[in-house]
C-alpha positions, 0 to 999 in steps of 0.5 A: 751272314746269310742276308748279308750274302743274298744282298750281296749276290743280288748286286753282283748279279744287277752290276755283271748286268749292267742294269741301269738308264740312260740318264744315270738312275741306278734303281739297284741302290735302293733295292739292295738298301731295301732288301737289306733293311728288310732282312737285317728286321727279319733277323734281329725279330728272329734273333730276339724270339730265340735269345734264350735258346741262342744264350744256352747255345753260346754258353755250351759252347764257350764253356766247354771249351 
């Protein structure tokens, strides 16, 4: 949820700015896709360096319900 919220901050703030050029070049759109792919990496590596701790933790907490 969290990269998803920076990326989104980002081009909320670039659109309440208005930055852009003249000619119709919105440079944003390639930063937030950048910036979202790069996070969405970061998360899936340390998602997959954590499964076996984020299995336990899911298993405790549905089991227990």
């Amino acid at each position: 949820v969290l990269p998803t919220m920076i990326v989104h901050s980002v081009y909320d703030i670039a659109q309440s700015l208005n930055i852009g050029n003249a000619n119709g070049f919105d440079v944003w759109k390639y930063v937030d896709l950048g910036m979202a792919a790069i996070l969405a990496a970061v998360m899936m590596v340390i998602l997959y360096k954590k499964r076996t701790e984020t299995a336990a933790l899911w298993a405790r907490k549905w089991n227990n319900s």
